[in-house]
GUZATOR-523130 format. One record per residue: x, z, y of N, C-alpha, C in turn. Coordinates in pm, whole numbers, plus 50000, padded with zeros to 5 digits. Atoms other than C-alpha are relative to their C-alpha. Layout:
BEGIN
XZYXZYXZY ...
//
This chain:
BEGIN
500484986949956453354765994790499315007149884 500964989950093451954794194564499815011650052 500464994149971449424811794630499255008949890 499934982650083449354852494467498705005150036 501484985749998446564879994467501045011250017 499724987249964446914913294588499455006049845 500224990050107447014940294264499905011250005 500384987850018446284971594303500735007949923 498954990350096449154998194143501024990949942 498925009750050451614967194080501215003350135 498954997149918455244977594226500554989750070 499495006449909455584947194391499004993950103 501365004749848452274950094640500855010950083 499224994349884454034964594947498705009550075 501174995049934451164991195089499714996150129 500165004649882451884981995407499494986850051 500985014549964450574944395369498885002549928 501484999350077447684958295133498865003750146 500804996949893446654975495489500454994550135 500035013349861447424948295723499034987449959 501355009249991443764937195793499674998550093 499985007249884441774920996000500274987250057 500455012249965441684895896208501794994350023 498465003849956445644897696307500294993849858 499835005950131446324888895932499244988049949 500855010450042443764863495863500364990850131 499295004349943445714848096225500964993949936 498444999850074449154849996048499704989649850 500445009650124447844833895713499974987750050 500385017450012446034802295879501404996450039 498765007849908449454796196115501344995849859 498955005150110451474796095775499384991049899 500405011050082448934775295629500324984050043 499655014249883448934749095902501364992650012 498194996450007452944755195902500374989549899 499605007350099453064740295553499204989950002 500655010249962450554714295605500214991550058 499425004749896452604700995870501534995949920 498534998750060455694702795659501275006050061 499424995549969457464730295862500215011849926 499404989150118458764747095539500525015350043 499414989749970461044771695688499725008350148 500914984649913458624786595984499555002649901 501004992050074456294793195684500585012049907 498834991350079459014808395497500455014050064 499554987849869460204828995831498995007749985 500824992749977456734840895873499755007049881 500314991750180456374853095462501145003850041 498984988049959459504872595577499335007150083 501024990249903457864886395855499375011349937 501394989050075455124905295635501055007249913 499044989550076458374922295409499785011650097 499904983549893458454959295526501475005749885 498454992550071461624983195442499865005549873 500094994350151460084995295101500274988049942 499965008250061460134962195012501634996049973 498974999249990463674961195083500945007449861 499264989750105464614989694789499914991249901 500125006250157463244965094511501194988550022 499295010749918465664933494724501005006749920 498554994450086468594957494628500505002749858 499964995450103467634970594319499804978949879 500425010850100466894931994176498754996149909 501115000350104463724938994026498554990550071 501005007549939461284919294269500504985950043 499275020149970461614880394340499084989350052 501185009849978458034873694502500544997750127 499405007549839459974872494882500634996049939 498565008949959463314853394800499874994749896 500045007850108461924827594518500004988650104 499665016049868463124792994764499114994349905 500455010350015460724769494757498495007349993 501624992950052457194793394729500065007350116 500774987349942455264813794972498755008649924 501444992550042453284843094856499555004450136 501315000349853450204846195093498975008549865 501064989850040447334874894986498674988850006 501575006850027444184853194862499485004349842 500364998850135442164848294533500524996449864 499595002650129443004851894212499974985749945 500475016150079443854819393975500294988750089 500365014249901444514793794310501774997750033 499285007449930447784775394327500574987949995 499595011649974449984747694428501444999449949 498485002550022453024729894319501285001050145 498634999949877456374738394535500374989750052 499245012349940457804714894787500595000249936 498805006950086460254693694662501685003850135 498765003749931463674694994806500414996050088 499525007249928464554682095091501124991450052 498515011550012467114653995042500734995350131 499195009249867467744640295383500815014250075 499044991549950468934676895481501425003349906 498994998450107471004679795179500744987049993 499115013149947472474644395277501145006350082 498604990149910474024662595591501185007649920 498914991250070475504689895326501294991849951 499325010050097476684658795132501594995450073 499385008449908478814643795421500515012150061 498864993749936480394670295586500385006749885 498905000550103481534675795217501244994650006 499765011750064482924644395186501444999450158 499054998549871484714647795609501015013149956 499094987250016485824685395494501274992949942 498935000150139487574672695168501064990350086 499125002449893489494645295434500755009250057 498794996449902490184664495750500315012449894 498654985650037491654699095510500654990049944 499184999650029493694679095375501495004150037 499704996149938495724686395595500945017849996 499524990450019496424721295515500425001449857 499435003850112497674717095181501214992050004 498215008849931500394693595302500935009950027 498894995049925501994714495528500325014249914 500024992550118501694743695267501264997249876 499445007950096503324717495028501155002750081 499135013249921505804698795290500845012650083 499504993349863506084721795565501055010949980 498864991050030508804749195431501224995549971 499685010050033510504721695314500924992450110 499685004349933510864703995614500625007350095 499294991149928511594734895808501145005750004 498714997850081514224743895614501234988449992 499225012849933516144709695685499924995250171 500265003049859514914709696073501065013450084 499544983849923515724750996162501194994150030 498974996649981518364760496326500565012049955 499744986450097518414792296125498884998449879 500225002750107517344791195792498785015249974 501144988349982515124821295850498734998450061 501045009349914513044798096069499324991249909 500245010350088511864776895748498465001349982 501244998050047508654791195705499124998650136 500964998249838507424791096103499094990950030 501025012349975505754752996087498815012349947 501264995850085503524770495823499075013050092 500304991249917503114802696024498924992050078 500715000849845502104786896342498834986449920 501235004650009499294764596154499245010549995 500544989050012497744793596052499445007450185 500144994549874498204808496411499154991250067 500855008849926496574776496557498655000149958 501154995250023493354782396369499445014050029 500184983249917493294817996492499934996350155 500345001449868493924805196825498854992150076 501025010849917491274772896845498655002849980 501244993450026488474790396675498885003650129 501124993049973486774808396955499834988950113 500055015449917487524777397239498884992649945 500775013550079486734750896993498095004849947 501705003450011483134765896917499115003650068 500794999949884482444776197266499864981150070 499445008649984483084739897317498594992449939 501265003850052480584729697052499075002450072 501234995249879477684749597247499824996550088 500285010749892478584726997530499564989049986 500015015250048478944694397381499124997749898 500635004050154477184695797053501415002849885 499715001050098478624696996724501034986049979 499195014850042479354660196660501364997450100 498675007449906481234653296968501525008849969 498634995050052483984681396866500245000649905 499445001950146483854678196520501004985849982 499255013049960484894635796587501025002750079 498544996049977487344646496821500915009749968 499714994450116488714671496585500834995049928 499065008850109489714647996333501064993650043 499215009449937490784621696567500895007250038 499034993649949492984649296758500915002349875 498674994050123494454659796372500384986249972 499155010650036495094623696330500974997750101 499024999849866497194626296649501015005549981 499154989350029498854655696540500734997749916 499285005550127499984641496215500914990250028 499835010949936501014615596403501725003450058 498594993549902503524638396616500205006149883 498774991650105504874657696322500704987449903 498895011550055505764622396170501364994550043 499475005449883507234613596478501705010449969 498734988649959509334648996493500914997049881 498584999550131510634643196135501214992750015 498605011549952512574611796234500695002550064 499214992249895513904627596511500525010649990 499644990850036514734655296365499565013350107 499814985749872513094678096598499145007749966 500444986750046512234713196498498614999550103 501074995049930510234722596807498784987750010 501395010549976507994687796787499375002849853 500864996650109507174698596420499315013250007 500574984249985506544733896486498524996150056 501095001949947503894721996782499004992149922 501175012350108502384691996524499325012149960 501154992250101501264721196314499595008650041 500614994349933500314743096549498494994250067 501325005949974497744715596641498914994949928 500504999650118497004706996323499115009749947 500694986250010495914744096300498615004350114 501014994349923493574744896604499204989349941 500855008150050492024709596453498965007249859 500694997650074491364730396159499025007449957 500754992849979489514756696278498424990950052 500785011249984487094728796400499094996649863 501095002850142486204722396009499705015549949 500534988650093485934754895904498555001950073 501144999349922482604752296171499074992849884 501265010650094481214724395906499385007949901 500474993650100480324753395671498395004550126 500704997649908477914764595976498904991850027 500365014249930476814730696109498864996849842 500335000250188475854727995649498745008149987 500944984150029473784764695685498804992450082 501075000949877471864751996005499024990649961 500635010850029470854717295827498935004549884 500964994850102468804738495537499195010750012 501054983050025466104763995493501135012849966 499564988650009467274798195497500775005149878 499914996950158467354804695105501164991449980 498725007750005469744778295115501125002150028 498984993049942472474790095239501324998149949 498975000050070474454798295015500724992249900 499425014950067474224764194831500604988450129 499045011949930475254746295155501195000750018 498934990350021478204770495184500224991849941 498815002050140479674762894811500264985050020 499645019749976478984723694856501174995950080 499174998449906480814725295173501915000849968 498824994350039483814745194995500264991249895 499145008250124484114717394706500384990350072 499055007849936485334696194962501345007049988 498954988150026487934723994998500954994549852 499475002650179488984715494565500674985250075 499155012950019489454678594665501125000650073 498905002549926491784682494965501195011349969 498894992550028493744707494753500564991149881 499805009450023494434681594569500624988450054 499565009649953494614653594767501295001950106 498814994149875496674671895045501724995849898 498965008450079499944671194795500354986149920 499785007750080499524642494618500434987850123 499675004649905499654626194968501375002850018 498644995050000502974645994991500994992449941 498725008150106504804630694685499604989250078 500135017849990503104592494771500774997950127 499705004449857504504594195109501785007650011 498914993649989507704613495067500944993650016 499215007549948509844583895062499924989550074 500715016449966508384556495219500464998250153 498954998849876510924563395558500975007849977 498754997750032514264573195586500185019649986 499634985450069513854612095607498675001249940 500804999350086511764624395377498835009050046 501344996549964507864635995441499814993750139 500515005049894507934615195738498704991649991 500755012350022506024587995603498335011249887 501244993750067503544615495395498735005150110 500844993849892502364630995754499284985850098 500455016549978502044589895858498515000149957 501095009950023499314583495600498905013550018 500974992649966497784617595670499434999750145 501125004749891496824603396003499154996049960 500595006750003495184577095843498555007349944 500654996450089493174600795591498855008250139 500554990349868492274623195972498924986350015 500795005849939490754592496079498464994449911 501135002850061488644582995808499125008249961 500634987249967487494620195826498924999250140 500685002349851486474611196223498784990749979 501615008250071484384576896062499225006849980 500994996250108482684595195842498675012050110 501084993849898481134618696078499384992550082 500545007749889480864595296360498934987049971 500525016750051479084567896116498905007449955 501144994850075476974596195923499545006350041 500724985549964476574626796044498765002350109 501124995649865473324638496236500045013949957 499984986650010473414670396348498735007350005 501355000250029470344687596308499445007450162 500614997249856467834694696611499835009950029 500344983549990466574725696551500275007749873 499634999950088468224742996325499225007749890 501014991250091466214753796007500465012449979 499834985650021467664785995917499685008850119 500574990049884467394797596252498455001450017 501854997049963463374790696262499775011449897 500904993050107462764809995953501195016750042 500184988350008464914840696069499985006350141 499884997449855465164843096479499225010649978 500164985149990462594861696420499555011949933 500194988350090463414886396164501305009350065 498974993450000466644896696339499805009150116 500404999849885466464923296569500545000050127 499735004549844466564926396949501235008550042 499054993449963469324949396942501544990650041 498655010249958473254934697078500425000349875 499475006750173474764914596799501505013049949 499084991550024477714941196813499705008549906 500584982650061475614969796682499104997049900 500635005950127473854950296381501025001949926 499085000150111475544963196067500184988949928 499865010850082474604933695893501194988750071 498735007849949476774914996125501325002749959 499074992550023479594938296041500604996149840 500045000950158478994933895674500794982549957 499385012949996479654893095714501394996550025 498934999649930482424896295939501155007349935 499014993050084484404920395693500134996149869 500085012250112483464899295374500644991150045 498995013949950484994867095543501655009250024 498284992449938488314889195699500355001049905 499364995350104488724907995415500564986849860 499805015350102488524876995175501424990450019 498835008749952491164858495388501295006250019 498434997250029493554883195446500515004549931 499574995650169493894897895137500554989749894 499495010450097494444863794980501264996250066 498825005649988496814851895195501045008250024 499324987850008498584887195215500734997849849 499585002450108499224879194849500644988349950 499605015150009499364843294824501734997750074 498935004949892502164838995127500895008749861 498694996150074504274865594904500404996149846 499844998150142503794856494566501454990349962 498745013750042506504819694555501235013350041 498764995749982508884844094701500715008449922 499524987650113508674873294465500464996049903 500055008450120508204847594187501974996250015 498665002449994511654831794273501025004050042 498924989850010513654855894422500155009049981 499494992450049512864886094292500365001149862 500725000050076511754878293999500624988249903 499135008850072513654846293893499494988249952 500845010250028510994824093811500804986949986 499535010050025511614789293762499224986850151 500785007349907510324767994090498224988649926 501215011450050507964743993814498805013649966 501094988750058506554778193697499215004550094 500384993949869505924789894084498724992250046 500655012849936504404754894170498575000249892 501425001050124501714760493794499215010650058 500384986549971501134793793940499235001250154 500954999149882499924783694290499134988549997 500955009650039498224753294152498795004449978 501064993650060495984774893950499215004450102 500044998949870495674793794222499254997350084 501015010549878494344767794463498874997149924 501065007250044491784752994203499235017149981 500914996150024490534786894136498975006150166 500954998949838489624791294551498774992449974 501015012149997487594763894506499074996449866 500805002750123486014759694172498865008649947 500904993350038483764785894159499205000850107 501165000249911481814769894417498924996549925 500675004350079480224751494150498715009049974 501374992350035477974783394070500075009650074 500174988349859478504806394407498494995450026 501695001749982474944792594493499005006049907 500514990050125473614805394158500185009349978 499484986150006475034834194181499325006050085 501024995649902473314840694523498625002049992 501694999850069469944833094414500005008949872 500014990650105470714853694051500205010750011 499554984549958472284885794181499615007350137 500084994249867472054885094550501154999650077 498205001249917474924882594837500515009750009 499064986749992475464920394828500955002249864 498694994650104476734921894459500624987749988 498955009950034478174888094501501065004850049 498884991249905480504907794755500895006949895 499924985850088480604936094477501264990349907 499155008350107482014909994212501174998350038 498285001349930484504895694453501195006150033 499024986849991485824929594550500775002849884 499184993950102486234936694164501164994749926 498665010450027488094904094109500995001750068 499274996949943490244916194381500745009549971 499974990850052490744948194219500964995649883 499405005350161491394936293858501464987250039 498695011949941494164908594054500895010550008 499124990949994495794938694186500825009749884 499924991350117495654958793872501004990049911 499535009850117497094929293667501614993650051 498774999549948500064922293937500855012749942 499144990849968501284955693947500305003749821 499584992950125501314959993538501074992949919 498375002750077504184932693472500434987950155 499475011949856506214905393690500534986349880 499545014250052506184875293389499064988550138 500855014649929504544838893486498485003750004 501454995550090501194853393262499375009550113 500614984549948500764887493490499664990550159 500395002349937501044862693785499324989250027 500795009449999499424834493699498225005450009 501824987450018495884858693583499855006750152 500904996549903496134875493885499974993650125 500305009149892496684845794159498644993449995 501404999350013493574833393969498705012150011 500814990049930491734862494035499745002350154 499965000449855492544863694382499694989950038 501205008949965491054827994404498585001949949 501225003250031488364834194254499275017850106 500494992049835487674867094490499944992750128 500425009049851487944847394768499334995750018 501295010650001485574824194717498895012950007 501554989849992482844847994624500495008050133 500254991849856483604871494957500434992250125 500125011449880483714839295200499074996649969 501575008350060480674820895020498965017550039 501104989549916479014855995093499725000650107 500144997549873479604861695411499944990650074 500255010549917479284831195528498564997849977 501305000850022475644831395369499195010150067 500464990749947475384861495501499605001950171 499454999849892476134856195851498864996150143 501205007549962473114834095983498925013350003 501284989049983470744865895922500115012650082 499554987849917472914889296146499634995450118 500195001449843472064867196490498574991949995 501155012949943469364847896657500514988050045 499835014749986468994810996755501144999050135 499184999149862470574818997121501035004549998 498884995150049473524836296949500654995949896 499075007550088474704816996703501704996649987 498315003050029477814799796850500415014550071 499574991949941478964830796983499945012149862 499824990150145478324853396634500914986849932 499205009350129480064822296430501764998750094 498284997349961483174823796705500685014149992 499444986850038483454859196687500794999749840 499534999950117482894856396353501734994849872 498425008250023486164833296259500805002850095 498954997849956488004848596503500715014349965 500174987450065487844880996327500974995149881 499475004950146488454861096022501724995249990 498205007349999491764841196096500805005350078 499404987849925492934865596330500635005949893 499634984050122493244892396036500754988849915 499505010750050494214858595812501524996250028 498634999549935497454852696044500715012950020 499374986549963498104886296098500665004349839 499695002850128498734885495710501034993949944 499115010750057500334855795622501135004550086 499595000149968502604865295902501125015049966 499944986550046503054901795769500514998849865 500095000350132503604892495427501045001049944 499065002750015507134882695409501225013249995 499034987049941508534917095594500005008449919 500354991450074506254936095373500754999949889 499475002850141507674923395063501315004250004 499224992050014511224928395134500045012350091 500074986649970510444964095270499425006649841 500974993450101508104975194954500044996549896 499665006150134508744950194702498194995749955 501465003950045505804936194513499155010049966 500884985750033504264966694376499415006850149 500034992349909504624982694684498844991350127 500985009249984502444952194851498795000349957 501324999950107499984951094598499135012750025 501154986250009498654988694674500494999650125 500564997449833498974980895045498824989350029 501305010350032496734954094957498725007750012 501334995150003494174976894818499095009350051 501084993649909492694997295119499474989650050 500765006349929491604964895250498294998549928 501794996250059488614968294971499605013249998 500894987449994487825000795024499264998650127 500095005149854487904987795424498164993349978 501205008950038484774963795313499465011249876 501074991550030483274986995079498995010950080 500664990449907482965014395323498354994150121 500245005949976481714987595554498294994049924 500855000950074478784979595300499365010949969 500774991749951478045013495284499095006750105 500494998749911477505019995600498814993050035 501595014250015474814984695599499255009349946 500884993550122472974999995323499095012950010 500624987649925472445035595480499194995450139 500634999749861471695024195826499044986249969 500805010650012470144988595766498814999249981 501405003850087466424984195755499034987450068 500685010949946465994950195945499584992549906 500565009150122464014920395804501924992949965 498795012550067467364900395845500485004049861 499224994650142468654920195521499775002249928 500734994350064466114920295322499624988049876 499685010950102466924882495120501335002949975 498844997850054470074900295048500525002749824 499814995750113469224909794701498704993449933 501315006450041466654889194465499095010049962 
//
């Protein structure tokens, strides 16, 4: 804890706590003294939000103040010259982060396979050769569809119990699309990955379940942790592919085999480690900064919810078309296609490493800003040639936008509701998200031969003006506490 002095003509004394005296204030002090005394970090934290007012808010945006949103310190109004060293860390919550790392990077594998495998297999199953891409489709669709179920579901049961059956169900599923390969049956692979797809909406909750286990400020480091599971199972997902590709008589039967096994040791791992947390810290420190208005009509909600969408369907709006342009309009070479969505994948994921630093250094509004411009500069760099180079630079760009405007808005997201609204802002929330996500990937194919790549690429780019506008609108109307650790 550190404890500040009030200054007199210093731009970061807020007038409005210089003249909040009295006895109500000298209340509010002891309860955040006691607070930390007790070791309930993140009420004391909540309540030093509390005392922010909306001027304080202009310096948040502008970057120039850092006495609210320095994690790990409360400033409290006493005497000059008097303080204390910062809590330390709290490891056993950052354990949780650790472990539904460690389950993510398991159960996605999963989606990387069928990514890999699944066009593949469709394309030897169809009965029309136009049907090759539909496994892949309808995963996609199944996370659009299990999202808002699966985390009304949670709110019944808890967390653990549907996250464990989750896995176990995708080890089921893997199970039946092994099954269908041998058999050659289209419609039992189609459904595998359709279930595969509602299992996976299930982990995309562990980024949530990650937020809830840490102080507020945190956030956005449980987020990125979360998402480097994400790196391994883009990885591991194919490499499972080749190891298993022959190991039964048609081929990827035996790859979707050992990706049961990988589902289940995803299910262990939760069911052996995971504690879900009781009360969730982020919610104590902002329940009550958010206000009492319906979660609909909170911009800041708006702001999350169009950061995540926009992030997802813009990538996979691009992503789904790029192998195709690459090799049939374009001529590519399939090893060149395969370097090109490699990259690709590692750059989704690799710039989780310093998305947390980034949050705490800039703030989650211009982390947004960045992501948008990487989105921007992707587009700009497609449309100016069609070698390997023009699309290799800008598939990496478009991972690396992604990340930053999901790692936002997912940091963001927690400060738009209260404790009693949670699962119900986080199902909206992802159903918004993979909704617009499928509606994309599914869109992507028609677009392309209608418009051609160019012609794609700048239908691409109203979706960032879509989320800029969107951020404007926050910015003008916004003057809750929730939005006011948006900017250091």
């Amino acid at each position: 804890m550190q404890i500040d002095f009030s200054r007199p003509g210093k731009s970061t004394d807020d007038c409005v706590i210089e003249t909040f005296t009295g006895s109500l204030r000298d209340e509010c002090l002891n309860v955040a003294l006691v607070r930390v005394a007790r070791g309930s970090q993140g009420e004391a934290r909540g309540l030093a939000t509390g005392l922010q007012t909306a001027e304080s808010q202009r310096w948040l945006w502008s970057g120039k103040s850092k006495r609210f949103t320095n994690p790990g310190t409360l400033t409290l109004i006493g005497p000059k010259n008097q303080s204390t060293a910062g809590p330390p860390e709290d490891t056993s919550r950052f354990r949780t982060v650790w472990i539904l790392a460690l389950a993510g990077a398991l159960a996605t594998s999963s989606a990387p396979l069928v990514v890999f495998a699944g066009s593949l297999v469709g394309r030897s199953l169809a009965p029309d050769p136009a049907l090759a891409t539909l496994p892949v489709a309808l995963e996609v669709v199944g996370v659009a569809i299990g999202v808002a179920p699966l985390t009304l579901l949670m709110r019944r049961f808890g967390r653990k119990v549907v996250m464990v059956s989750g896995a176990a169900t995708g080890a089921v599923a893997t199970l039946g699309c092994a099954w269908a390969i041998s058999v050659q049956s289209f419609v039992g692979f189609c459904l595998g990955t359709l279930v595969l797809g509602a299992t996976l909406s299930v982990v995309h909750q562990y980024r949530f379940a990650a937020i809830e286990s840490v102080a507020a400020e945190q956030a956005g480091d449980a987020t990125t942790r979360v998402l480097l599971g994400g790196l391994v199972a883009a990885l591991l997902g194919p490499e499972v592919g080749a190891w298993g590709r022959d190991i039964w008589e048609q081929p990827f039967a035996g790859s979707f085999a050992l990706l049961s096994l990988i589902n289940l040791a995803a299910a262990a791992v939760l069911l052996l480690c995971y504690r879900p947390a009781r009360s969730p810290a982020t919610a104590q420190s902002l329940t009550a900064a958010v206000g009492k208005g319906a979660l609909l009509g909170r911009p800041v909600f708006w702001v999350a919810v169009s950061s995540g969408a926009v992030g997802w369907a813009l990538m996979s709006f691009v992503m789904t078309a790029t192998p195709l342009s690459m090799t049939g309009g374009d001529g590519h070479s399939l090893g060149h296609t395969k370097q090109v969505m490699q990259a690709h994948m590692v750059a989704m994921y690799l710039p989780s490493f310093v998305s947390g630093v980034l949050i705490r250094k800039v703030g989650i509004a211009r982390l947004m800003l960045i992501g948008l411009a990487a989105y921007v500069a992707c587009i700009l760099i497609g449309l100016s040639g069609h070698g390997v180079g023009h699309y290799g630079t800008a598939l990496i760009l478009l991972g690396v936008g992604w990340n930053l405007l999901f790692v936002g808005g997912t940091a963001l997201l927690p400060q738009a509701y209260r404790e009693d609204e949670r699962f119900r802002a986080q199902a909206l929330n992802d159903l918004f998200i993979f909704g617009t996500q499928a509606l994309a990937a599914l869109a992507a194919g028609s677009v392309l031969a209608w418009l051609g790549w160019e012609g794609l690429l700048w239908l691409a780019l109203p979706l960032v003006g879509l989320h800029l506008l969107v951020m404007a609108v926050w910015r003008l109307r916004g003057s809750g506490l929730s939005e006011r650790r948006v900017m250091p």
